[in-house]
C-alpha positions as CSV (number, residue, x, y, z in Angstrom):
1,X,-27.1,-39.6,-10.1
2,X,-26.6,-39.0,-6.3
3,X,-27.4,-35.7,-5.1
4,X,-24.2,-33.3,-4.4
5,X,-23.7,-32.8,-1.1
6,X,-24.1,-28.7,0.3
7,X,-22.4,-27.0,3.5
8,X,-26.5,-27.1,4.3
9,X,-26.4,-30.7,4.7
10,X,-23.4,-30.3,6.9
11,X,-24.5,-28.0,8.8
12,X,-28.6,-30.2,9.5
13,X,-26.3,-33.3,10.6
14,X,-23.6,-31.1,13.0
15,X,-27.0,-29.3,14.5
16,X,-25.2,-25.7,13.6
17,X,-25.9,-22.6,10.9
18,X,-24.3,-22.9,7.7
19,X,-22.5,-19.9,8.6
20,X,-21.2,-21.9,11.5
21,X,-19.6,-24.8,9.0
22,X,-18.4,-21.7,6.9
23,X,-16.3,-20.9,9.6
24,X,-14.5,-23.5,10.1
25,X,-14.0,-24.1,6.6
26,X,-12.6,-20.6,6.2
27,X,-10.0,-20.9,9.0
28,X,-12.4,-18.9,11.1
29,X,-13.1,-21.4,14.1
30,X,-10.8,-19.7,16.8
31,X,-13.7,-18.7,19.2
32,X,-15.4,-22.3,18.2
33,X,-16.1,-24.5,20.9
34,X,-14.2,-27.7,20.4
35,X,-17.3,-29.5,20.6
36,X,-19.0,-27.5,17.6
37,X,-15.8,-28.0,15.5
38,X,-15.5,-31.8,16.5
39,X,-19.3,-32.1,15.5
40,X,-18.6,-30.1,12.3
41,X,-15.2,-32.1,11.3
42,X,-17.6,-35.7,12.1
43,X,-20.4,-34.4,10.0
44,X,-18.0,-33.5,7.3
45,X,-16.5,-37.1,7.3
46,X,-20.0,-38.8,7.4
47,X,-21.1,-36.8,4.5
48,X,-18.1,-37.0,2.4
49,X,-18.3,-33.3,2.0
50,X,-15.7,-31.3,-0.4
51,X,-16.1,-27.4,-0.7
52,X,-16.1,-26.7,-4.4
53,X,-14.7,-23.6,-5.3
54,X,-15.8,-24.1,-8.6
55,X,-19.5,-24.7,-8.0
56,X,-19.3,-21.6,-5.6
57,X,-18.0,-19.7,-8.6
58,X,-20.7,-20.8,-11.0
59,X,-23.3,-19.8,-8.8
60,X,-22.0,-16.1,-7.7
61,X,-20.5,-15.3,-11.3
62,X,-17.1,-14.3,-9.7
63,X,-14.4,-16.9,-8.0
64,X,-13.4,-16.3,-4.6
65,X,-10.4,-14.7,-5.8
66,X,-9.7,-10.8,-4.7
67,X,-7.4,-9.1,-7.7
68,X,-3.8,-6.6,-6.2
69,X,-1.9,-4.9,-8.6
70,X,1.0,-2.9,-7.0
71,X,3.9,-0.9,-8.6
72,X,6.3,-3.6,-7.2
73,X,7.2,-6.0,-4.1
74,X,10.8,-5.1,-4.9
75,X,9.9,-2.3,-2.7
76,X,9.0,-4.2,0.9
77,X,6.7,-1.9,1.2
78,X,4.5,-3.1,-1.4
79,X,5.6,-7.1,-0.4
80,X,4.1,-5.9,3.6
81,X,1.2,-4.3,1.7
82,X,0.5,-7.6,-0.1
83,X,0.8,-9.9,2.7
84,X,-1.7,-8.0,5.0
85,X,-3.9,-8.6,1.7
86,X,-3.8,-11.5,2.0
87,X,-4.2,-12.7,5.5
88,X,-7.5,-10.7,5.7
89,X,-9.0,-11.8,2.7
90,X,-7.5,-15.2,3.7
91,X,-9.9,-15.0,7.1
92,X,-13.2,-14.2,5.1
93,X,-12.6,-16.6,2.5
94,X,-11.0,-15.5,-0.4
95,X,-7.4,-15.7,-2.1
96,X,-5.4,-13.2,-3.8
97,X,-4.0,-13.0,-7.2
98,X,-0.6,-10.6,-7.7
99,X,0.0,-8.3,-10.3
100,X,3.5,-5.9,-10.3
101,X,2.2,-3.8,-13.0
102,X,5.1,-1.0,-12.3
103,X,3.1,1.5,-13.1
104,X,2.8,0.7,-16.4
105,X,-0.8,1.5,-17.8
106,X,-0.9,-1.2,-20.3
107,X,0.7,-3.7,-18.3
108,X,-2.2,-2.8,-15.1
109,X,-4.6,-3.0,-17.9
110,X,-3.8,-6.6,-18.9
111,X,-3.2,-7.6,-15.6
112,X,-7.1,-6.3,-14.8
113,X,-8.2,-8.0,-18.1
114,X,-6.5,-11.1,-17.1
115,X,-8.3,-11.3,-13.9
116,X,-11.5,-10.0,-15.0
117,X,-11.6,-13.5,-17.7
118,X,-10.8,-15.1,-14.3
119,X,-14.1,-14.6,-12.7
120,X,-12.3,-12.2,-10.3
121,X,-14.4,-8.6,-10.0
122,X,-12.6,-7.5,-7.4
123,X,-9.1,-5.5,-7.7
124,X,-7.5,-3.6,-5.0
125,X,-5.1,-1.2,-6.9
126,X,-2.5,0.3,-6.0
127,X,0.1,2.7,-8.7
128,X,-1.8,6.0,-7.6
129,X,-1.9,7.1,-11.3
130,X,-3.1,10.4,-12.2
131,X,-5.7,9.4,-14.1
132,X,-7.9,5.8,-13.9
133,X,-9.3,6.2,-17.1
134,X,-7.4,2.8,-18.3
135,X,-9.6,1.3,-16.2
136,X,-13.0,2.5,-17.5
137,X,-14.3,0.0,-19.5
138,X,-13.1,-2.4,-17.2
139,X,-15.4,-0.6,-14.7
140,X,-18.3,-0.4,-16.9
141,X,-18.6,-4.0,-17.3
142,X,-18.4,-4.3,-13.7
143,X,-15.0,-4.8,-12.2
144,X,-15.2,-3.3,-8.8
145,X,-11.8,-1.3,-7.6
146,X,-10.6,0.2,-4.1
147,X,-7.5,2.4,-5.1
148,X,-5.1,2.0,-2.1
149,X,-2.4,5.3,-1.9
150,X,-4.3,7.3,-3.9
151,X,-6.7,9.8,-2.6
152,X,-10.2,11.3,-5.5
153,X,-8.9,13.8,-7.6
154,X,-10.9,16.4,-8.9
155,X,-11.8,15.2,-12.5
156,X,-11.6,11.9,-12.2
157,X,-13.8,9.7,-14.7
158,X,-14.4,7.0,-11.9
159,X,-15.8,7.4,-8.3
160,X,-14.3,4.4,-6.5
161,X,-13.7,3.5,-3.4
162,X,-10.1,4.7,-2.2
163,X,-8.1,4.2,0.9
164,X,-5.1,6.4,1.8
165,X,-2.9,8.0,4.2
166,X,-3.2,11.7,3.8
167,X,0.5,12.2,1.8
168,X,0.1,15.8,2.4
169,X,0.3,15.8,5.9
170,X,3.1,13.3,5.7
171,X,5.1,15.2,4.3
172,X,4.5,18.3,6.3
173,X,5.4,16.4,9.2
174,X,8.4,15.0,8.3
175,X,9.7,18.8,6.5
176,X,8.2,20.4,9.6
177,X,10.5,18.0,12.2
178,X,13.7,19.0,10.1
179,X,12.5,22.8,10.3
180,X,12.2,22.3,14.0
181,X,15.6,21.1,14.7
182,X,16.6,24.3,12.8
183,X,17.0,23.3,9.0
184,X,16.2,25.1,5.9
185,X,17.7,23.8,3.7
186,X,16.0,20.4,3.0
187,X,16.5,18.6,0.0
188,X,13.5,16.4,-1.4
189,X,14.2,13.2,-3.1
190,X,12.0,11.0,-5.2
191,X,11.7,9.2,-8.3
192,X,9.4,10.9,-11.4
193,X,7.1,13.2,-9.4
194,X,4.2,11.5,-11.5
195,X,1.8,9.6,-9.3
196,X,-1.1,11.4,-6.8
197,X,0.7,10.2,-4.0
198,X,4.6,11.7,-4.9
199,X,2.3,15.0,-5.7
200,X,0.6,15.2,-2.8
201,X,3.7,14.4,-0.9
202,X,6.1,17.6,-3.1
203,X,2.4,19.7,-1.8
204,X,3.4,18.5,2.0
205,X,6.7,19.6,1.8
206,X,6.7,22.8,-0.2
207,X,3.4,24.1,2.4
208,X,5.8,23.1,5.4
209,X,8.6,25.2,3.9
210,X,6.0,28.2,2.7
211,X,4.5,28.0,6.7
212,X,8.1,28.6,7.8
213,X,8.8,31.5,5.6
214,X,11.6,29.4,3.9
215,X,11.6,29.9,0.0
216,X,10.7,26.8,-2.6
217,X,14.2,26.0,-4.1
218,X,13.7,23.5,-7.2
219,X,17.1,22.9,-7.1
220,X,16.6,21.1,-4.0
221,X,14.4,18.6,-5.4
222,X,15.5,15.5,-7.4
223,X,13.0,13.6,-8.9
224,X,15.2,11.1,-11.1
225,X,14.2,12.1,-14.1
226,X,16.2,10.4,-16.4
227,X,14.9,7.2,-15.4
228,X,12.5,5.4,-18.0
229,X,9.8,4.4,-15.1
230,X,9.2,5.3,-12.1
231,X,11.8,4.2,-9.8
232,X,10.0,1.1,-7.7
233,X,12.7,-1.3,-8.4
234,X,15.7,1.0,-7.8
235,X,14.2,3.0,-5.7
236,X,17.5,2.9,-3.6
237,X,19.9,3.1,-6.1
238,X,18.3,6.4,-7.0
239,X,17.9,7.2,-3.5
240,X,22.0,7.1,-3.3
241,X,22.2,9.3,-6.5
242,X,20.0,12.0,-5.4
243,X,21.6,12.0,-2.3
244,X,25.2,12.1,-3.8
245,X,23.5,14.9,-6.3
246,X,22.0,17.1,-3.5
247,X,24.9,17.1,-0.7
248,X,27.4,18.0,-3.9
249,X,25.9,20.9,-4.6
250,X,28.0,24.4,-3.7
251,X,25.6,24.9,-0.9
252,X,24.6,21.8,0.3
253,X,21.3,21.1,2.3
254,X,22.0,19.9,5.8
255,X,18.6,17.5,5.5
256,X,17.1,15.1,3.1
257,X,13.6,14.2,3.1
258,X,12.6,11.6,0.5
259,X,9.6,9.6,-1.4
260,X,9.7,6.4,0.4
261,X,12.5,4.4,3.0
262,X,14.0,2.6,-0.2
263,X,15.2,6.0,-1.0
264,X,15.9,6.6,2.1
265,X,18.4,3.7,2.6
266,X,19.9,5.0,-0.9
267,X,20.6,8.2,0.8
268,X,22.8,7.3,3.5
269,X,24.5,5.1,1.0
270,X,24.7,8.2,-0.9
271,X,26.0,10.1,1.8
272,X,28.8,8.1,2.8
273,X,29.9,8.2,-0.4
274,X,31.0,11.7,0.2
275,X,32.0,10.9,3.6
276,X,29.0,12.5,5.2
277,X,27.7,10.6,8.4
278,X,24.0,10.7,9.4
279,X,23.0,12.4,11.1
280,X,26.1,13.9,12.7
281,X,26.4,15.5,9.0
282,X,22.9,15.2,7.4
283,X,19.8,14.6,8.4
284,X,17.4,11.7,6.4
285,X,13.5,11.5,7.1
286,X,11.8,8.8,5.1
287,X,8.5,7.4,4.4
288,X,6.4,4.0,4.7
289,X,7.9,3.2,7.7
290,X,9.0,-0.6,6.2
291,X,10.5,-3.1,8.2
292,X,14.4,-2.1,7.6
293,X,13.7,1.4,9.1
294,X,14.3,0.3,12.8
295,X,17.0,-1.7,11.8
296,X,19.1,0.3,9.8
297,X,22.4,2.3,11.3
298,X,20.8,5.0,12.5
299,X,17.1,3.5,12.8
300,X,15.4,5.8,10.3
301,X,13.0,8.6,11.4
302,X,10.6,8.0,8.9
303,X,6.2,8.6,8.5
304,X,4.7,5.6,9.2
305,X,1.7,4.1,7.1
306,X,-0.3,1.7,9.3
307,X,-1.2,-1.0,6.5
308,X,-2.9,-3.2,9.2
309,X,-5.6,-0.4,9.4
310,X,-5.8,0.7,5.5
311,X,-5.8,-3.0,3.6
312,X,-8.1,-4.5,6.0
313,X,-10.3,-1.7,5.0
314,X,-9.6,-2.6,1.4
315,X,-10.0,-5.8,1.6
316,X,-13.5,-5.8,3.4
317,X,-14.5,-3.5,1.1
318,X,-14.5,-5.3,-1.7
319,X,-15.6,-8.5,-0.2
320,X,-18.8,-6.6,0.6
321,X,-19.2,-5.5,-2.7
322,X,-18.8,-9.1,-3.8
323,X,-21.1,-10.4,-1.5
324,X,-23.8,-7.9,-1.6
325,X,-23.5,-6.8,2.2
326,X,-22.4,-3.0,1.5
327,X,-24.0,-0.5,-0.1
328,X,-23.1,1.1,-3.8
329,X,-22.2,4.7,-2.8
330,X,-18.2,4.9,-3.0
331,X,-16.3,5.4,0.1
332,X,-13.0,7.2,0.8
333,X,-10.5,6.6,3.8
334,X,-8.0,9.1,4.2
335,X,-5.9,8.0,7.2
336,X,-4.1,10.3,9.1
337,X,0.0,9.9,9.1
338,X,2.3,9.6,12.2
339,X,5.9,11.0,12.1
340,X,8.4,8.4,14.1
341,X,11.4,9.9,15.2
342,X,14.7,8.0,15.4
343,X,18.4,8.1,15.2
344,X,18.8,9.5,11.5
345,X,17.9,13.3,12.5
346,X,19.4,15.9,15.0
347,X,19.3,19.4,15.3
348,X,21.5,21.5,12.9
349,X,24.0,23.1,15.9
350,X,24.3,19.5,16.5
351,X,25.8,18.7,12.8
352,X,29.7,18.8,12.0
């Protein structure tokens, strides 16, 4: 039986590393010198050479496969989040699998056992649940996790590797813009306020309004509650109801600040509905920072999440962990937010 040829037998008859022939295999050739790569691609013919996933599988114990789980690409948020995924761990090697658990714990828990059976021992996760202890046994056994929008909480079973923008800041910027162009009150609109990250980003908002000496009115905040999940799929539908909700009230606020820029978008549906104009009539500040923001009528002021940044960070993580080239100690990236102002938020002697 003929021996099977290796990328090291590729790499002997181009005169290069095996790292070298890894690169180009891997898409990552675009510093090469055309001669290497010509030598490479000639070798590679000569040889007959065919990378085997398979064979690389069997001899690692895990595929080249990286696991994401996200509430849902309904929200582009989430679809931006998974294609950055993707194109970094597409440049080191590996592929992604997609999960939309919507936050459902069982649902994330059969999507990780799914994966795990896979070969994959990798997920990047991304619900921010309160609690990860769905995922222990999964852990245990040797699943390796980076939870993206979700910063260590105080109790937590599991000390894994997170990477997240700091939502509490976030939100004090966006509540502390409004206060600066004179508002107070500020209505805050979100789906179920039952995630780290909506928490953390009710903390941002209610500390901006306690720094201002403006009281915490629960009125003012609308957190869907009568929906059955958590609002990732309609997450502008209930955007427009809150908004209808809030700006019907006796004493309307004069600014909306709200979860995420699908509920945003909701809101000035919401507000038109009551033949409200923004911002001439009420200001909207968002969060995410998606691609509709700058395109919507007026561009949205919203905090912007650089996902570039945070999934590459993710991503590389993992691999590491995969590949033996990072250390065990958990890390944890808290990234700091920036507020970008736009057309959907004026000063309050400014409104009509």
């Amino acid at each position: 039986m003929p021996r099977e040829i290796t990328i090291h037998d590729v790499a002997r008859l181009a005169d290069v590393s095996p790292s070298t022939v890894s690169n180009l295999l891997n898409g990552r050739h675009h510093r090469m010198r055309p001669a290497t790569k010509v030598r490479i691609e000639q070798a590679i013919d000569r040889l007959g050479y065919t990378p085997s996933r398979l064979a690389r599988q069997l001899k690692s114990g895990y595929a080249p496969i990286i696991g994401l789980i996200v509430p849902s690409v309904a929200n582009p948020f989430w679809g931006g989040m998974a294609r950055a995924v993707e194109e970094t761990a597409l440049a080191h090697g590996y592929r992604v699998l997609l999960g939309n658990g919507e936050r459902n714990l069982d649902r994330e828990l059969a999507y990780a056992e799914e994966m795990w059976a896979q070969g994959i021992r990798g997920i990047i996760f991304g619900s921010s649940p309160l609690s990860l202890a769905h995922l222990l046994g999964l852990v245990k056994r040797g699943l390796r996790i980076v939870a993206f929008d979700r910063q260590t909480q105080r109790g937590d079973e599991l000390d894994i590797d997170s990477v997240a923008i700091d939502n509490v800041r976030g939100a004090q910027l966006a509540t502390e813009h409004l206060i600066a162009l004179g508002h107070r009150r500020i209505g805050f609109i979100s789906g179920p306020i039952r995630t780290v990250s909506r928490v953390d980003r009710l903390d941002g908002y209610r500390t901006a309004l306690a720094d201002a000496g403006i009281r915490f009115d629960r009125q003012l905040v609308w957190e869907g509650a009568e929906t059955g999940g958590f609002g990732d799929i309609e997450g502008a539908q209930l955007g427009r109801k809150g908004a209808h909700d809030l700006l019907s009230l006796p004493e309307r606020p004069t600014a909306l600040f709200t979860i995420n820029d699908m509920y945003a978008l909701g809101a000035y549906a919401g507000a038109r509905d009551l033949g409200l104009r923004v911002p001439d009539m009420v200001s909207i500040v968002g969060f995410d920072d998606i691609v509709l923001a700058d395109i919507v009528d007026p561009p949205l002021t919203t905090v912007r999440q650089p996902l570039p940044e945070m999934t590459r960070v993710a991503v590389e993580r993992l691999i590491g962990y995969l590949e033996k080239t990072t250390g065990e100690a958990a890390m944890h990236l808290s990234v700091e937010p920036a507020l970008i102002v736009r057309g959907s938020t004026t000063r309050l002697g400014m409104q009509q």
